[in-house]
C-alpha positions as YAML, in Angstrom:
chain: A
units: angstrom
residues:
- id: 1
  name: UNK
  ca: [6.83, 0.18, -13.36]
- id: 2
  name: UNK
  ca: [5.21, -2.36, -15.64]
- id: 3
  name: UNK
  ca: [6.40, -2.19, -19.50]
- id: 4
  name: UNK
  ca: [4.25, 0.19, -21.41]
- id: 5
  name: UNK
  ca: [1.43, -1.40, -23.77]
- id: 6
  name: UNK
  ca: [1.94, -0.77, -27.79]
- id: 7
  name: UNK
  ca: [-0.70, 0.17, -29.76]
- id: 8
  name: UNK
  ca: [-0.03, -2.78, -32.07]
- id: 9
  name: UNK
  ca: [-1.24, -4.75, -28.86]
- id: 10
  name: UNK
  ca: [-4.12, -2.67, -28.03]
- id: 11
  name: UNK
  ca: [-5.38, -3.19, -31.58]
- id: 12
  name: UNK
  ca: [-5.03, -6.87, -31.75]
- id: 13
  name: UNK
  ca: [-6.82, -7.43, -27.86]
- id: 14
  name: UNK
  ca: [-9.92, -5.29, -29.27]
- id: 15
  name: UNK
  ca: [-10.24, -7.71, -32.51]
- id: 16
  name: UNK
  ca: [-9.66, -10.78, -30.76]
- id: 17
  name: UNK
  ca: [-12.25, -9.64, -28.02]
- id: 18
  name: UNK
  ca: [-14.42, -8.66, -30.93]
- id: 19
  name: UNK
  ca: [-14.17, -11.73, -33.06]
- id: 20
  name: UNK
  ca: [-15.08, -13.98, -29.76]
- id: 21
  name: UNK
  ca: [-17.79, -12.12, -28.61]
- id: 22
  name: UNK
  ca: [-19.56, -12.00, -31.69]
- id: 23
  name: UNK
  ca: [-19.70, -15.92, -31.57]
- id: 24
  name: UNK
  ca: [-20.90, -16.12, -27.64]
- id: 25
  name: UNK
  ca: [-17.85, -16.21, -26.09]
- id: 26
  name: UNK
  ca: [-17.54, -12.21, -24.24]
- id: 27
  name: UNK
  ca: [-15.66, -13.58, -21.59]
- id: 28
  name: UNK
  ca: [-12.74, -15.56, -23.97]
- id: 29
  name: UNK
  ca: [-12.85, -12.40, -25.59]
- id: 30
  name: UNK
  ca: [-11.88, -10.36, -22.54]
- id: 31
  name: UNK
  ca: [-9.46, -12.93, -21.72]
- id: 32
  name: UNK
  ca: [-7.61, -12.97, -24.99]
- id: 33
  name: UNK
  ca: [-7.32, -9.16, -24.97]
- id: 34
  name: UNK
  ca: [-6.11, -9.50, -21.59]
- id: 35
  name: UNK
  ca: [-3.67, -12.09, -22.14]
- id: 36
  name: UNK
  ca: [-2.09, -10.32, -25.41]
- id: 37
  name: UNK
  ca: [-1.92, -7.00, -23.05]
- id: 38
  name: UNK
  ca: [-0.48, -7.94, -19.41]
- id: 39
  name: UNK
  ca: [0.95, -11.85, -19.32]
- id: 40
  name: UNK
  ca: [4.45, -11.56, -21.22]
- id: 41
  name: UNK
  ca: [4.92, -14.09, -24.07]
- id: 42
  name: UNK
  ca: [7.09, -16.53, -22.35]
- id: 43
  name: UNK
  ca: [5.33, -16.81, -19.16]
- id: 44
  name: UNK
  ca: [4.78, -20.65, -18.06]
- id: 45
  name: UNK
  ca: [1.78, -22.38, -19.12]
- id: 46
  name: UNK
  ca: [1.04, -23.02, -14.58]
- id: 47
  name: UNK
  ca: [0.99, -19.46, -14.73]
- id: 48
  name: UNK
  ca: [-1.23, -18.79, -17.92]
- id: 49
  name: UNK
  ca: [-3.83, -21.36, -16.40]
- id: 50
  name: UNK
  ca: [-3.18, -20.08, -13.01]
- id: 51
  name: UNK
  ca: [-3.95, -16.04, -14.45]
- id: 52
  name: UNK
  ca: [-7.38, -17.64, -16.87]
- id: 53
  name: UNK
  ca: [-8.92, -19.36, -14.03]
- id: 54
  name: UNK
  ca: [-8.65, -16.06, -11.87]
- id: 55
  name: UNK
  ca: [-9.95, -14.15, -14.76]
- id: 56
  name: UNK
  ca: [-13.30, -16.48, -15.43]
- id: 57
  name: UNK
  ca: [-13.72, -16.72, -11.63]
- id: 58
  name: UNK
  ca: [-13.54, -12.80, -11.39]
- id: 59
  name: UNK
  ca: [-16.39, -12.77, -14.46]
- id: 60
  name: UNK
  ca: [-18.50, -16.24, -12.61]
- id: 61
  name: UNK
  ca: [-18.02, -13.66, -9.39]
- id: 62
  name: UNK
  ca: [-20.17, -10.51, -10.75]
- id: 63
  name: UNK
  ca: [-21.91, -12.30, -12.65]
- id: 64
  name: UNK
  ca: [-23.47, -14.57, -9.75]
- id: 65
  name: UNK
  ca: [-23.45, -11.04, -8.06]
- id: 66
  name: UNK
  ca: [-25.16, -9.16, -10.24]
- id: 67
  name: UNK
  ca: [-28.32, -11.28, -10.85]
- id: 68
  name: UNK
  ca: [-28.37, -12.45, -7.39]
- id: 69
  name: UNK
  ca: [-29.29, -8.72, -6.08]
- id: 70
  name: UNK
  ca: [-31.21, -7.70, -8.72]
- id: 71
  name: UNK
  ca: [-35.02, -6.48, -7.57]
- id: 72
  name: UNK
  ca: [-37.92, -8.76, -8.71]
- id: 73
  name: UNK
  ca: [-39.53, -8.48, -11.25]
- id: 74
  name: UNK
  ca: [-38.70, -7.76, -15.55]
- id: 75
  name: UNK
  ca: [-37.92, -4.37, -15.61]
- id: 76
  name: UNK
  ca: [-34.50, -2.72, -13.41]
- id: 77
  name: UNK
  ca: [-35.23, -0.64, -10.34]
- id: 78
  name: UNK
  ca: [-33.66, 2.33, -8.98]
- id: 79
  name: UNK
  ca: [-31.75, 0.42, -7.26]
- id: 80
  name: UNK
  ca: [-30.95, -2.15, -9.86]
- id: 81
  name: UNK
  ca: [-30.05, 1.25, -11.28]
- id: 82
  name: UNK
  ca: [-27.81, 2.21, -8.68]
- id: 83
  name: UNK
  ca: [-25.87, -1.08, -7.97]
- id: 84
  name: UNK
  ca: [-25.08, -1.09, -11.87]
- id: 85
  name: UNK
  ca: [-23.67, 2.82, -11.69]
- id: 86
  name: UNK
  ca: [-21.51, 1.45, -8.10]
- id: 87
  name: UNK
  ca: [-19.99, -1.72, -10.40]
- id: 88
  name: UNK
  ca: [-19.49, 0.54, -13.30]
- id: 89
  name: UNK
  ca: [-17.83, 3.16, -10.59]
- id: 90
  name: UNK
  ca: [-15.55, 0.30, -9.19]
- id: 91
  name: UNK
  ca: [-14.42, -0.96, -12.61]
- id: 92
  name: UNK
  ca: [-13.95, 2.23, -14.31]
- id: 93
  name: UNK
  ca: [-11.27, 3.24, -10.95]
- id: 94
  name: UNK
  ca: [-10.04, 0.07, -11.64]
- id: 95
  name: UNK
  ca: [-8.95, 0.18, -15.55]
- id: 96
  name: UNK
  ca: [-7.61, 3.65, -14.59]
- id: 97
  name: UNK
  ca: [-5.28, 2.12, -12.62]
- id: 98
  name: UNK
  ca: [-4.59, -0.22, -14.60]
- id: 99
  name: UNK
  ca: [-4.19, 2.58, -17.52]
- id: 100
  name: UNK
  ca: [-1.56, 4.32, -15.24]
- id: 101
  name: UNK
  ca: [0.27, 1.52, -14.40]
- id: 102
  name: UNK
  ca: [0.78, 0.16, -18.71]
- id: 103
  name: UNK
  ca: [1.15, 3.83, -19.38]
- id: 104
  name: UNK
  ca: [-1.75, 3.74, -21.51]
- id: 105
  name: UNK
  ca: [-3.38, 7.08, -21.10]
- id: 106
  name: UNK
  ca: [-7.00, 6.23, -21.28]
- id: 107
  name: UNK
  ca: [-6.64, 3.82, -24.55]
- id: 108
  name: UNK
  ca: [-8.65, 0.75, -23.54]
- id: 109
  name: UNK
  ca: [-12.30, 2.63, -22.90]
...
């Protein structure tokens, strides 16, 4: 089982992700808070590069995906609509798992 998150740790990811997205930078945000919640402090810079350039190519991914099936046109469709409730559906099962797996009980939403 992985080791259980603090809430010392939870509190310094959300003000690190706060502090970067409020100058532009949401997705060096996410990966700070990341970083300070699942890579352990000693792990080897190959791996810390290795872990950053999954976690910006996992953002680039839906990203690209998102505005590359969006309908035409300024305002979202119902099915604009409904691809953004099937992401938000995939990522929510995901950070429960997560959640489960740090023993953080529903902390990070």
């Amino acid at each position: 089982m992985a080791e259980q998150i603090r809430p010392d740790q939870i509190e310094l990811a959300q003000r690190l992700e706060k502090e970067l997205a409020d100058r532009g930078l949401l997705i060096a945000g996410g990966w700070a808070g990341f970083r300070v919640l699942v890579i352990p402090k000693d792990a080897p810079q190959i791996q810390l590069d290795e872990m950053r350039n999954a976690f910006f190519a996992g953002a680039q991914h839906l990203f690209t995906a998102i505005m590359s099936v969006l309908e035409p046109g300024q305002e979202p469709t119902q099915k604009d609509l409904e691809r953004f409730d099937k992401i938000d559906k995939e990522l929510r099962t995901y950070l429960a798992e997560f959640e489960r797996a740090y023993g953080m009980g529903g902390r990070m939403q």
